[in-house]
C-alpha positions as CSV (number, residue, x, y, z in Angstrom):
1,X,-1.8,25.6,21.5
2,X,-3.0,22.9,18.8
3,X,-0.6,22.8,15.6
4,X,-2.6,23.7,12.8
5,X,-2.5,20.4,10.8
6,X,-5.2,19.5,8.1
7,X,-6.0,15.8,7.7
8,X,-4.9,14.4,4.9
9,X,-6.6,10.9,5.6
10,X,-7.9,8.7,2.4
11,X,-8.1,5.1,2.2
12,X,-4.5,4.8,1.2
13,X,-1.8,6.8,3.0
14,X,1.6,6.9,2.4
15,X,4.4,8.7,4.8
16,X,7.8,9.0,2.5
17,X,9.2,11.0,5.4
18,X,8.7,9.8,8.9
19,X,7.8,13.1,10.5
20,X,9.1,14.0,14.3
21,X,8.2,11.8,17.3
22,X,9.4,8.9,18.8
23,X,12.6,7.6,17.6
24,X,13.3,6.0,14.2
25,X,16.1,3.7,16.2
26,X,12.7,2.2,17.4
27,X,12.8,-0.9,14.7
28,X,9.0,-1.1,13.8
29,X,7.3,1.9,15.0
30,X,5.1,4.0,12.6
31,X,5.0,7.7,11.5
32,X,3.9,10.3,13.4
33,X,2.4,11.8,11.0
34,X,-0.4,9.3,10.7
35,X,-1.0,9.6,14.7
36,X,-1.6,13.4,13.8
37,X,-3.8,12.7,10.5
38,X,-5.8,10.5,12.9
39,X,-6.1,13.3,15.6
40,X,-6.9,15.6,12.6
41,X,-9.4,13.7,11.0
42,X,-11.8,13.2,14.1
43,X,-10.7,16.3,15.8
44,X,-9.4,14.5,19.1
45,X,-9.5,16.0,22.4
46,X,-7.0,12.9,24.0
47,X,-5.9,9.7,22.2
48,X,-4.6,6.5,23.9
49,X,-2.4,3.9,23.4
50,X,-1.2,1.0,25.5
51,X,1.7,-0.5,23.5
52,X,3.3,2.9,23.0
53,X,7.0,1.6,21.7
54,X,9.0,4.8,21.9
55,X,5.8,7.1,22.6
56,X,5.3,8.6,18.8
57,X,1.8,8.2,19.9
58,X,2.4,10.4,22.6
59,X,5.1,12.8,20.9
60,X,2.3,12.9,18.2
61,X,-0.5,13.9,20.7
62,X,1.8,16.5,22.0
63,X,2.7,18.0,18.9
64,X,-1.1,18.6,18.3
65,X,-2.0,20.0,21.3
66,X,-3.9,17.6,22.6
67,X,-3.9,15.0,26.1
68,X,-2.4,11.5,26.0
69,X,-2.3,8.9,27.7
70,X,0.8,6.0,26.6
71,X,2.0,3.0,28.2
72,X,4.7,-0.1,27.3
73,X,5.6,-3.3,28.7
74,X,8.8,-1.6,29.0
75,X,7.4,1.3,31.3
76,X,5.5,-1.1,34.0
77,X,2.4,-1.7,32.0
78,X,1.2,-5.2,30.8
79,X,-1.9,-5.2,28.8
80,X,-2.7,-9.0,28.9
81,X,-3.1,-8.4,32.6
82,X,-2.9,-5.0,33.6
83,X,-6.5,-2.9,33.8
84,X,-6.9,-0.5,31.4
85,X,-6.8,2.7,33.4
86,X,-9.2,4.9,31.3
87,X,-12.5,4.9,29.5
88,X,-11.0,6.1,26.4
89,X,-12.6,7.9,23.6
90,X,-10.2,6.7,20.9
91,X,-7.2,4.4,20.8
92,X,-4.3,3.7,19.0
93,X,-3.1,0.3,18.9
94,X,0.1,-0.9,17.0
95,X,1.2,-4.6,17.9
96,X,4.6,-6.3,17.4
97,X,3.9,-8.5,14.1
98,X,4.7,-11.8,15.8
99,X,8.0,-12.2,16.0
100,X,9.3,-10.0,13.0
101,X,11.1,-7.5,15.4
102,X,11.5,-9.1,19.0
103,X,11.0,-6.1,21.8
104,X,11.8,-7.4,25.2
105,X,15.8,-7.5,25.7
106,X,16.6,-6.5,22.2
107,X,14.7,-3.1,22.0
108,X,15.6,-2.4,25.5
109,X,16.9,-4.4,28.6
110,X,14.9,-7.0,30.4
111,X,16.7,-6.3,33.2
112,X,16.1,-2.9,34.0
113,X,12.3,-3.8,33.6
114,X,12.7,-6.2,35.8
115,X,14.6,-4.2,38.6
116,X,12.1,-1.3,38.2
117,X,8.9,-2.8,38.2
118,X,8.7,-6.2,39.0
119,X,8.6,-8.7,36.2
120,X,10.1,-10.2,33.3
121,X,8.6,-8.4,30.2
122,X,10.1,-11.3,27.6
123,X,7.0,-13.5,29.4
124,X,4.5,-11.1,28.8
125,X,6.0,-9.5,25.1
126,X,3.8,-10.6,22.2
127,X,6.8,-10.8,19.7
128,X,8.1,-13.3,21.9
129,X,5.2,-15.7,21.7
130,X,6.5,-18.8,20.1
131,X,3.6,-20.2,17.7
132,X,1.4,-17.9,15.5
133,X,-2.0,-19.5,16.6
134,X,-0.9,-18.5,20.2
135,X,0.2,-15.4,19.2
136,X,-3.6,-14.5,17.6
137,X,-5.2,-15.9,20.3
138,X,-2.9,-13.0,22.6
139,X,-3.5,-10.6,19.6
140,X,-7.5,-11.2,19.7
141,X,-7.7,-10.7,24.0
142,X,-6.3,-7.7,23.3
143,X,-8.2,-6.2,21.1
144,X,-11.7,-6.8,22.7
145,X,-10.0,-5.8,26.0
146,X,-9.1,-2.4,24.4
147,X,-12.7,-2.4,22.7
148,X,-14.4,-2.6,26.0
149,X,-12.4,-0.3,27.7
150,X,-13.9,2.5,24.6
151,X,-16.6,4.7,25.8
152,X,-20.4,4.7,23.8
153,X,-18.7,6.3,20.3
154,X,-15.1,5.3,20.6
155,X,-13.1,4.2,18.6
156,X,-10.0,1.9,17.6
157,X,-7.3,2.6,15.3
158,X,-5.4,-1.0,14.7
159,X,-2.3,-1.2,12.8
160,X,-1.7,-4.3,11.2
161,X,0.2,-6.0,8.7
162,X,1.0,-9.3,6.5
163,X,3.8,-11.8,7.5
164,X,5.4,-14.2,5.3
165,X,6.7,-17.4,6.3
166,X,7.7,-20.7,4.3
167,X,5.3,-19.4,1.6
168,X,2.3,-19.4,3.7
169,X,0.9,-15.5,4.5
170,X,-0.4,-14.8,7.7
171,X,-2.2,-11.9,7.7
172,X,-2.9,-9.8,11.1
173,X,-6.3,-8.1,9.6
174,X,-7.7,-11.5,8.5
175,X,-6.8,-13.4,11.8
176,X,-7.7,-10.4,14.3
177,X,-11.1,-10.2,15.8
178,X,-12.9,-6.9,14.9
179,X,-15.8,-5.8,17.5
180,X,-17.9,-2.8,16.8
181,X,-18.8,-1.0,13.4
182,X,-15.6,-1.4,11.2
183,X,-15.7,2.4,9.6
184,X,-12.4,1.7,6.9
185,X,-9.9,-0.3,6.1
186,X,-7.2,2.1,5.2
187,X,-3.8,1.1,2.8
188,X,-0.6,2.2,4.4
189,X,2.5,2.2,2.1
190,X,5.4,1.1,4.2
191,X,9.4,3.1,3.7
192,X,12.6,3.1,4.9
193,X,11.9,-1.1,5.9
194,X,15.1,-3.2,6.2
195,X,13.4,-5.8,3.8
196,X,13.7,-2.5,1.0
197,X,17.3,-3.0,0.9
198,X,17.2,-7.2,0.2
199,X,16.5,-9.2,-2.8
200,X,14.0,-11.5,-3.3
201,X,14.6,-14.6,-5.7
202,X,11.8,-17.0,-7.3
203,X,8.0,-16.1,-6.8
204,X,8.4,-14.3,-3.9
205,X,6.3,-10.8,-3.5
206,X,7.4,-8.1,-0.9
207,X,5.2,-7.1,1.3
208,X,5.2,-3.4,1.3
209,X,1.9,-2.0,3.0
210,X,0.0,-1.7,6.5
211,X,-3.3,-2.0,7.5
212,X,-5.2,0.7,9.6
213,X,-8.3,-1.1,10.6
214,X,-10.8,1.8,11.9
215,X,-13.3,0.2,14.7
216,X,-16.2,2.3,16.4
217,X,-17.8,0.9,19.4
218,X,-21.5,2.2,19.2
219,X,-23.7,1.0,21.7
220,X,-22.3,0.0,25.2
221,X,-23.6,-3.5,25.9
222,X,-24.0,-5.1,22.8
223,X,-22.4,-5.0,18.9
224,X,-21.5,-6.9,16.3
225,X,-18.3,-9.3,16.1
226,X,-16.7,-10.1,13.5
227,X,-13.8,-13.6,14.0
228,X,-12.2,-15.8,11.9
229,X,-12.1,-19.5,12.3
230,X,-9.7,-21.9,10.6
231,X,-11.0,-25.2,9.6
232,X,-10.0,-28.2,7.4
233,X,-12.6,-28.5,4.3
234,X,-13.0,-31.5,2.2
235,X,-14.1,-31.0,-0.9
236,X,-16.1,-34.3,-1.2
237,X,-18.3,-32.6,1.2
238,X,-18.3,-28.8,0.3
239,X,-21.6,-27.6,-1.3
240,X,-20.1,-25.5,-3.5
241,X,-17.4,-28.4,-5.5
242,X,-19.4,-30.4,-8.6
243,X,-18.6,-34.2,-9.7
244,X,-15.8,-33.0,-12.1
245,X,-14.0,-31.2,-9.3
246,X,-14.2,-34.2,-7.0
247,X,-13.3,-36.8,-9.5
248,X,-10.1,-34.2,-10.4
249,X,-8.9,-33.5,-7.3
250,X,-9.8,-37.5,-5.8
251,X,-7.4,-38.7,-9.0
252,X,-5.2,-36.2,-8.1
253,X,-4.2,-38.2,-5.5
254,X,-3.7,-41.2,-7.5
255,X,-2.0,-40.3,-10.9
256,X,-1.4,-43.2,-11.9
257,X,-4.3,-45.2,-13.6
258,X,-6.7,-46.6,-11.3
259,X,-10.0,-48.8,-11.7
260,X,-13.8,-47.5,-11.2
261,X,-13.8,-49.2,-7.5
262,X,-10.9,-46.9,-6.7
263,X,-12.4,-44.1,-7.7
264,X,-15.9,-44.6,-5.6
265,X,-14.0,-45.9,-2.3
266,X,-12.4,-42.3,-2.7
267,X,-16.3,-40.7,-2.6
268,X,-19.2,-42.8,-2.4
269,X,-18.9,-42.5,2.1
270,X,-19.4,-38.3,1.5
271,X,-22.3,-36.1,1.5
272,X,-22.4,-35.6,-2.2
273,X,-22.6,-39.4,-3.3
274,X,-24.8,-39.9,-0.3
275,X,-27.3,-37.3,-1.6
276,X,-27.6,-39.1,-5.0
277,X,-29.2,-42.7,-5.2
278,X,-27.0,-43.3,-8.5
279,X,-23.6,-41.7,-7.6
280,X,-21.9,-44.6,-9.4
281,X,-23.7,-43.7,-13.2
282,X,-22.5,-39.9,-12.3
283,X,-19.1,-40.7,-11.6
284,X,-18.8,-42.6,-14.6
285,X,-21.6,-40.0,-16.5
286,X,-18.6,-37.0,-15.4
287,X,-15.6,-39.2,-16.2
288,X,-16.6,-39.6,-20.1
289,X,-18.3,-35.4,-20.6
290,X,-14.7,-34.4,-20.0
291,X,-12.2,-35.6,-22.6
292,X,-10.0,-32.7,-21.7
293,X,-9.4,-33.8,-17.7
294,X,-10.1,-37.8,-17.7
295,X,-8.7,-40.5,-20.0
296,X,-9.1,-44.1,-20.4
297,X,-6.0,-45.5,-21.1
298,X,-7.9,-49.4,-20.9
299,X,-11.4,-50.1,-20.3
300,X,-12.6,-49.7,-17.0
301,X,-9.5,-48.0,-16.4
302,X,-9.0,-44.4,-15.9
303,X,-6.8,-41.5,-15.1
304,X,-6.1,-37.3,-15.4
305,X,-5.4,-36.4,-18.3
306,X,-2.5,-34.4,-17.4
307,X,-0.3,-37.9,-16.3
308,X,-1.2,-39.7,-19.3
């Protein structure tokens, strides 16, 4: 028999008590109780989830009344290269953040995977991949090898979250591939973290939330896709940047005062002095209609206000 549990699903959740299912010794693993708000909300029949940890997912489904179907590198399955076994109606996916927690040999023993099925999991373990590009180019296979496993109408719930590192984020949801209809992005307040108990000096802001990314795959061949690609802009050449902020940011790099011929080697070979027969009187036209950023220390001579 089902539990009798009423979905309490909004687009931010918050879980001050974990619930019962799997094991809070698991570092990293999430609340049951969102598992069973999920199975709630869109009144599951069976749920799936192929990086299982300590099997809330399955403790969760259990709970509820409802099949499962949970698997873990540390239980003989490996989903960069393992088939998918069903044709699931909805999964659950929660992925190591990089290398925040590390699973394989610290979590449980390499070794007994190894003896019982075959092959060193710390090869195959995404916390243990040892660049972040690689690590979102593992994340992103796996996601749109789970999405094609979904049936016509299934759906994805992906767990995500932010990761800080020498002052640069790297966010999960913004790096991750996301096939199909995306239905909500839903908030999810994080507790009981080891980072709650440590002090943070300087300009630096704690992280305390999740990302539940809901996906819905709704027509079998083709839908939309949604990826992010990282590239290196110039602003000499980005439609959106005027003269001032080329001039700025090209004298920026100066500081120091520095003649006219300076200033156009730094952006008369780019797109926007190329589009405009007289670049030179507009460089020159922008430099004197903003008192309050340029200044002339000596003729012909100029410089950011800011270092005069």
């Amino acid at each position: 028999m089902a539990a009798n549990h009423s979905s309490t699903l909004t687009t931010v959740v918050s879980y001050p008590e974990r619930g019962e299912g799997g094991s809070n010794k698991y570092r990293g693993n999430c609340s049951p109780k969102l598992i069973s708000d999920l199975i709630a909300h869109f009144n599951l029949k069976e749920i799936c989830d192929y990086m299982c940890g300590s099997n809330t997912t399955g403790d969760a489904a259990a709970s509820m009344g409802i099949t499962s179907h949970t698997y873990d590198l540390h239980s003989g399955f490996d989903l960069l290269h393992c088939d998918i076994p069903e044709r699931p109606q909805f999964i659950f996916w929660h992925p190591p953040y990089w290398d925040i927690i590390k699973y394989s040999d610290v979590m449980y023993r390499a070794d007994d995977v190894q003896q019982r099925y075959g092959y060193d999991p710390r090869q195959f373990d995404l916390s243990r991949i040892p660049t972040w590009e690689e690590f979102v180019k593992a994340m992103n296979y796996c996601v749109m090898k789970q999405f094609c496993a979904l049936e016509k109408g299934g759906r994805m719930a992906v767990l995500v979250g932010d990761i800080k590192k020498k002052g640069r984020l790297l966010s999960m949801l913004f790096a991750m591939t996301k096939p199909g209809t995306i239905e909500n992005v839903i908030i999810k307040t994080q507790h009981n973290c080891v980072s709650d108990h440590r002090t943070y000096s300087g300009s630096f802001i704690p992280i305390v939330h999740e990302y539940l990314l809901l996906l819905r795959k709704d027509s079998p061949l083709q839908y939309p896709l949604l990826m992010t690609y990282q590239m290196h802009g110039d602003i000499r050449n980005m439609p959106g940047a005027t003269w001032r902020d080329i001039l700025a940011d090209a004298m920026e790099s100066f500081q120091n005062a520095v003649c006219l011929e300076q200033i156009y080697d730094q952006v008369g070979s780019y797109q926007r002095a190329q589009h405009q027969q007289y670049w030179r009187d507009k460089v020159r036209q922008t430099l004197y209609c903003y008192p309050a950023i340029f200044t002339s220390p000596r003729r012909g001579m100029w410089m950011l206000k800011k270092y005069a």
